[in-house]
N, C-alpha and C positions, 0 to 999 in steps of 0.2 A: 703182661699188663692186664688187671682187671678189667673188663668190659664195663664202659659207664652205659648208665642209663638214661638219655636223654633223650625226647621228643618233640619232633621240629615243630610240630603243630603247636603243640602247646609253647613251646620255646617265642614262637611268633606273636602268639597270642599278645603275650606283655612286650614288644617287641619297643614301642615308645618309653618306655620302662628302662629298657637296656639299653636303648641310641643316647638317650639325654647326655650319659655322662661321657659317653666316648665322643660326642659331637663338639660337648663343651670342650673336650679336653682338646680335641681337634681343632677346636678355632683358638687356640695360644701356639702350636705350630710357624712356627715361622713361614713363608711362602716356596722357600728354597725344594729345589726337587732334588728329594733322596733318591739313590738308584736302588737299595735293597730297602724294603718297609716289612715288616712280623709280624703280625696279627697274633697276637696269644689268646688261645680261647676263643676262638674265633666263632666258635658256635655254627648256624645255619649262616654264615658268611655274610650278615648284612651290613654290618661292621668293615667288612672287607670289601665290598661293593662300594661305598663309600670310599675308601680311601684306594681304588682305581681309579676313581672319577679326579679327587683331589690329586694322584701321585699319578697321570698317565702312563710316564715313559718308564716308572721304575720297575724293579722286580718284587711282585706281591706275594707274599707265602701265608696261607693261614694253617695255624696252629690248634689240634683239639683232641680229645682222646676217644672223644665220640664217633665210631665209625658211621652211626645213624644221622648225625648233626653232621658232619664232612660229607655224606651223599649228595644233601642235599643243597652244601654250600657250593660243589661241583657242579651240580646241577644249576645253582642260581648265579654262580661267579666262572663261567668257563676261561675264564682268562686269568685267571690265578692260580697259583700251584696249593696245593692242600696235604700237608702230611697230618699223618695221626700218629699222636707222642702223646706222652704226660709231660707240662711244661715244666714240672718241677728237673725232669733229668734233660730234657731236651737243648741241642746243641747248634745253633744256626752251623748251617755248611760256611756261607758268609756274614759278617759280623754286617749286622744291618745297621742303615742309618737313622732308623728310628722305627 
């Protein structure tokens, strides 16, 4: 897999930018707790920080091809598992429930 290039600094920068729509999209969710949730593109993980807080007890995985943006999504989400794929070929181990 090619190496992307992405930089979390910058990545954060416009970071209200990138929350808006995953927030809006996140308050049409239903309240029901999933046990598996997928973050695709998960970026510097703040996305995924968010939805530990919304999903406590489930199992969170962020997804991203950026080994640079997963450092530091590990670094800021340690309670989330983070693989690095390209989402186009990428294959949940478990079918998540959202």
């Amino acid at each position: 897999m090619a190496r992307a290039v992405w930089d979390p600094a910058q990545y954060l920068r416009f970071s209200g930018e990138r929350l808006r729509p995953a927030l809006d999209l996140l308050a049409q969710v239903p309240l029901a707790q999933p046990s598996h949730v997928v973050d695709l593109g998960c970026g510097t993980g703040n996305v995924t920080a968010i939805l530990r807080t919304r999903f406590p007890d489930a199992e969170i995985v962020g997804v991203d091809s950026s080994t640079d943006m997963l450092k530091r999504a590990r670094t800021d989400v340690p309670d989330c598992r983070f693989e690095r794929a390209d989402v186009a070929g990428w294959t949940p181990k478990t079918p998540p429930d959202l």
